[in-house]
N, C-alpha and C positions, 0 to 999 in steps of 0.2 A: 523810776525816773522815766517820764517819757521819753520819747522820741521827737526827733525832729522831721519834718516831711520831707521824704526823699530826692535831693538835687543831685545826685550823679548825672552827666548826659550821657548820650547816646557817642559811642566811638568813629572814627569816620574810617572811610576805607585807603587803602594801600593804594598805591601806584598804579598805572596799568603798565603793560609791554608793549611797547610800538617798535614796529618795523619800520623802516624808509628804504624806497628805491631810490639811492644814487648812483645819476650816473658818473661820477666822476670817481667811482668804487670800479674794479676789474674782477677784482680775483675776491677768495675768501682766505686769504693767508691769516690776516687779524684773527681769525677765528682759532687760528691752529695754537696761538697762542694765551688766547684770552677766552676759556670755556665757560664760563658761571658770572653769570647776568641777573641783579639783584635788583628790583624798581624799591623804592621809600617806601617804609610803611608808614599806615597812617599813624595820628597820635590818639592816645585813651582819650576819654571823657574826662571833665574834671566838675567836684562839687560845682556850687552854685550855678547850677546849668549851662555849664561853658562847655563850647566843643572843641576836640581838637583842629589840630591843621590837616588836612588831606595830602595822601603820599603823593611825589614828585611823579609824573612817570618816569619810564627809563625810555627814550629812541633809542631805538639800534642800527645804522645804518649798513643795508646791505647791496651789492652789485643787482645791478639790472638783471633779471632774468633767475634770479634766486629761487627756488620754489624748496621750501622749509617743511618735513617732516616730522611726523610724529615718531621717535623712534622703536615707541613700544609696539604699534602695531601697523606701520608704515601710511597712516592716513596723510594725504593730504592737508594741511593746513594753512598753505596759504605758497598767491605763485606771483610772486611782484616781475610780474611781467611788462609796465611799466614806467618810465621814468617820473619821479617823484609820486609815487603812487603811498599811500600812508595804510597802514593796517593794524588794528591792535589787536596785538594776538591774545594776548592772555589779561582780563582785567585782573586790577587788585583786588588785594583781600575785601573781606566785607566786614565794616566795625560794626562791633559788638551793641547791645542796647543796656546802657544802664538802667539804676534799679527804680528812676523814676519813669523806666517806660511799662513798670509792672506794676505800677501803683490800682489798685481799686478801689471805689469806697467803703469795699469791708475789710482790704490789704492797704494798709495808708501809708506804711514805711516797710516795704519789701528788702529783708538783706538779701536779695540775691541779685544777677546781674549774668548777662550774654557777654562771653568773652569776644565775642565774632569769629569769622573762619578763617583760618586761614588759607593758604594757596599749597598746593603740593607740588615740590619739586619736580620738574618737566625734563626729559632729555630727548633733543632735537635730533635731527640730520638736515644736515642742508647741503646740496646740490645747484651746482649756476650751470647752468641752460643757455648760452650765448644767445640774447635777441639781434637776431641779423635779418636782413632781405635773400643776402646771400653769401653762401659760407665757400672758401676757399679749401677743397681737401686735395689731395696726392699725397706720393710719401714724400719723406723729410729731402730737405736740398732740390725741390723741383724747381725753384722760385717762387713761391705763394708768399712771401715778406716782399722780395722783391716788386711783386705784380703791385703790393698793397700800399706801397708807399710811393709808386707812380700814378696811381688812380686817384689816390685819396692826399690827406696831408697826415695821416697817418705815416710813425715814424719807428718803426719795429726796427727788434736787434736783426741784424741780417750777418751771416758768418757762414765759411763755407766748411759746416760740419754739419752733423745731423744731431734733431731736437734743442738748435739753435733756440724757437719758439715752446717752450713751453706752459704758457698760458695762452686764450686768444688775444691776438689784437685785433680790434675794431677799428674804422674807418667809413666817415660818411662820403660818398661819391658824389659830384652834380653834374650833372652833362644835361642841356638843352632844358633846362627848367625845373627838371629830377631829380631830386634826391634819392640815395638808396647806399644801406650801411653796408657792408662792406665785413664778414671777419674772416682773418687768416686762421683759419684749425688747426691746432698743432699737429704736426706731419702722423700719420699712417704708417703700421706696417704689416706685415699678414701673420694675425692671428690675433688682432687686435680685439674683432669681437666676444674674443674668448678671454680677455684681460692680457695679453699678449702684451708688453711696454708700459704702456700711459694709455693701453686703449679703451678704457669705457672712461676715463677722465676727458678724454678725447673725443670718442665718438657722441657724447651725453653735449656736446656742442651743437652737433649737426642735427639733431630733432628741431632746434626753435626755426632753423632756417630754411626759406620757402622754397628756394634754389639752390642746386650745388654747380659752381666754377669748379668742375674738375681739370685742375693742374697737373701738366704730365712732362717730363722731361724729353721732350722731342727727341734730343742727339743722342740719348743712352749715351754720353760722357761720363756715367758712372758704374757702367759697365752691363747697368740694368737693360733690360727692352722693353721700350713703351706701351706696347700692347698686353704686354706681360702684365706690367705695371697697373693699366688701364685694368684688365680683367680682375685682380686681385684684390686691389682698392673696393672695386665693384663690389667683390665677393663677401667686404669686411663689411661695408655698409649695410646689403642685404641680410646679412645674417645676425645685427644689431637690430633688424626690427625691418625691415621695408624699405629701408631709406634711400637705396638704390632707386627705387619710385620716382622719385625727386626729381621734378626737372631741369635737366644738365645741359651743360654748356661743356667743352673739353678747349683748353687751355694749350695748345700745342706749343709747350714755351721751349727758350733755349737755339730759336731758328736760326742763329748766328754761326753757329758753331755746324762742325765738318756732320756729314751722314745725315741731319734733321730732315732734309729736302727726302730722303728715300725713305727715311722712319715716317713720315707725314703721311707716303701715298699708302704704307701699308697699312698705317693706325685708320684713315679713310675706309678703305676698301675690309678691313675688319667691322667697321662701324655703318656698313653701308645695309639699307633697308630700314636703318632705326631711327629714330627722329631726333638723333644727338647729332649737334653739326660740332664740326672741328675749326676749330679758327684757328692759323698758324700765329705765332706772337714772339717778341724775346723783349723781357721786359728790361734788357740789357741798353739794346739801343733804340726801342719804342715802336719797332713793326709791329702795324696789327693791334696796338690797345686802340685805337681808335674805332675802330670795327666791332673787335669784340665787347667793347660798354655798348655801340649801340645793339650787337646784339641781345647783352643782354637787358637794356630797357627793352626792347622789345616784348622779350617776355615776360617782364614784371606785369601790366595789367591782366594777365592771365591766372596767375597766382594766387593758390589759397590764403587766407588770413595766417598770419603766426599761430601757433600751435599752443593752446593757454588749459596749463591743468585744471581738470575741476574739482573745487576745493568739497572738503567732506565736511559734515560738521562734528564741531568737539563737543563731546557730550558735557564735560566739566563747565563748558563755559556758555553754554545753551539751557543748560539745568539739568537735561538730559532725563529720565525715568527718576521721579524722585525714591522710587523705593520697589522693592520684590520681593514677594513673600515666596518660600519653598516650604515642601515638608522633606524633611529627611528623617528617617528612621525614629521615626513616632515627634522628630521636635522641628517648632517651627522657626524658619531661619527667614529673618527682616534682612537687607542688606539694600545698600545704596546711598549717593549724596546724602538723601535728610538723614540716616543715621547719624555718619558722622557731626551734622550740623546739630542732630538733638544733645547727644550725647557729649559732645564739645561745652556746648552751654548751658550744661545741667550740674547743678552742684546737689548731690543726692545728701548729704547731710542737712539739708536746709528742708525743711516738710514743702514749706512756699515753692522753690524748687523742683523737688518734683514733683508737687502736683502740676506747677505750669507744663512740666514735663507728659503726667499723663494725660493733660487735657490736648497737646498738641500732639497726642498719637490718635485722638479721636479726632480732634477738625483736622487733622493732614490725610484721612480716612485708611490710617495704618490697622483699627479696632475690626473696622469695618472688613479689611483687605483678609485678614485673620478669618472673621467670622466666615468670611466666605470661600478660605479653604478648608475650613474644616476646625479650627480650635474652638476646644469648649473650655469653660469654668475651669482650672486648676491646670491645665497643659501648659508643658515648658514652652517662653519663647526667646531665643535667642536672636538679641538687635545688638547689633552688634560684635561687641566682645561682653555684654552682657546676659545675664538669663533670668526672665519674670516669670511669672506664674500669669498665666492669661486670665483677665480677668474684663467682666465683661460690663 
């Protein structure tokens, strides 16, 4: 009985993965709960030359300032350091090609057929980076909520115990035509840069921010001293990478309260030669914020650009080296993407099969790659999880 001319179609591809920066996302909590992110696959081919539907993507929305890791070998992949910035990280699969895309006029009803590839499971790290102009840090209970919620209309928890804050809040500031955001860092304390507390959760804030508000507790009303205080923060910053660097502003809060007036002239006179000014403040009853936002506009048009990771690229999703040949002990090893892609789509019972099989190791120049490390006629080669006799 003959045959009928081959109408299988071609299968369509899966989903992609998209990222979104919103900003009306903060933290990654969502994440802690919901690990495994799945886009639609696409749908098969079907006789009489019908294609299927193409998979949905999947959005994933994440906080501003998100920068998403590769976590096998910590690549960069992508740093949504903007608001509503879109990215797709990972396309879909790729469908398969039915068997009337093998058709020849001396192959007229080909049984075989490309199943398409699929995607390999990925596992992430992600990391938020607080996009700010300017980060609020001291340790905990300095007023940094307080400072934040009379500048801005920002509305933080404020309570008088310590790590009150434990995510940032943000706040955008405008004074005299300027904008400029505003985050409180959740509070500091010594030994942070060594993972001390919540401290690289913490200090992994202060990188995106161009300027540091250092916030100090003027009256030692908790029993601390502010220069103390001052030098130690310093010390957590510096030893997190440079960030000490940063140009500072010192927040001399709390001036309401008994002993500030003498803590003020010492925290000066310690600070004196450096080009940190002191601005006394208590964001209690509002001395002094008037002064120090315009100080610091002042130094905002000074300022570097935000700090934006440079992304690597992924080899999987670039194509990346389709294939490499080694020798090991006398046999020769193929490995790479087109393996998996030949060998996925090869149904080796079928002769049709793998011949399209061995013809696509000679036009991919796998024959070629061979001959010219060295295989002759009869040498084993292993592509894959498979092993051929090299033939030429």
């Amino acid at each position: 009985m003959q045959k009928g001319g081959p109408d299988g179609f071609d299968g369509v591809d899966g989903g992609d993965i998209v990222l979104l920066a919103d900003p009306n996302m903060h933290t990654l909590m969502d994440f802690r709960y919901k690990r495994k992110y799945t886009a639609e696959n696409g749908e098969n081919g079907a006789g009489q030359m019908r294609r299927g539907k193409s998979g949905k993507e999947l959005v994933i929305k994440m906080p501003v300032g998100t920068v998403v890791w590769d976590a096998a070998d910590d690549r960069v992949l992508c740093d949504l350091h903007e608001a509503g910035q879109r990215r797709v990280l990972f396309s879909g699969g790729r469908g398969g090609w039915g068997n009337a895309h093998f058709a020849t006029p001396t192959r007229q009803a080909p049984a075989f057929a490309n199943p398409g590839q699929k995607r390999e499971i990925r596992e992430l790290r992600l990391t938020l980076k607080s996009i700010a102009d300017v980060g609020l840090v001291g340790y905990p209970n300095v007023g940094k909520s307080s400072l934040l919620s009379v500048v801005t209309a920002a509305r933080p928890k404020i309570a008088n115990y310590h790590f009150t804050t434990l995510s940032p809040n943000l706040g955008i500031c405008r004074r005299y035509g300027v904008d400029f955001i505003l985050a409180d860092i959740p509070g500091l304390i010594q030994g942070a840069s060594e993972g001390a507390g919540l401290g690289f959760r913490f200090l992994q804030h202060v990188e995106r921010t161009r300027m540091l508000l250092h916030v100090v507790d003027i009256s030692g009303s908790e029993g601390r001293d502010p220069v103390e205080d001052f030098e130690q923060i310093t010390d957590e910053l510096a030893a997190y990478g440079g960030l000490a660097e940063r140009p500072t502003i010192v927040a001399a809060n709390k001036m309401d309260l008994p002993e500030a007036a003498e803590n003020l002239e010492r925290l000066r006179a310690h600070l004196a030669g450096t080009d940190i000014e002191v601005i006394p403040i208590s964001a209690a009853t509002g001395e002094g914020i008037d002064e120090l936002m315009n100080a610091v506009i002042r130094m905002l048009p000074t300022l570097p650009e935000t700090v934006v990771y440079e992304e690597e690229a992924d080899e999987e999703e670039t194509g990346g080296e389709p294939f490499t040949v080694t020798k090991e002990d006398g046999l020769y090893v193929v490995f790479g993407p087109l393996c998996d892609r030949l060998l996925a789509g090869t149904n080796f019972d079928s002769s049709d099969s793998a011949a399209w099989f061995h013809r696509s190791l000679r036009s991919r120049g796998v024959i070629d790659a061979l001959r010219a490390a060295g295989a002759k006629e009869g040498d084993t080669v292993l592509f894959g999880d498979m092993e051929f006799d090299f033939v030429e």
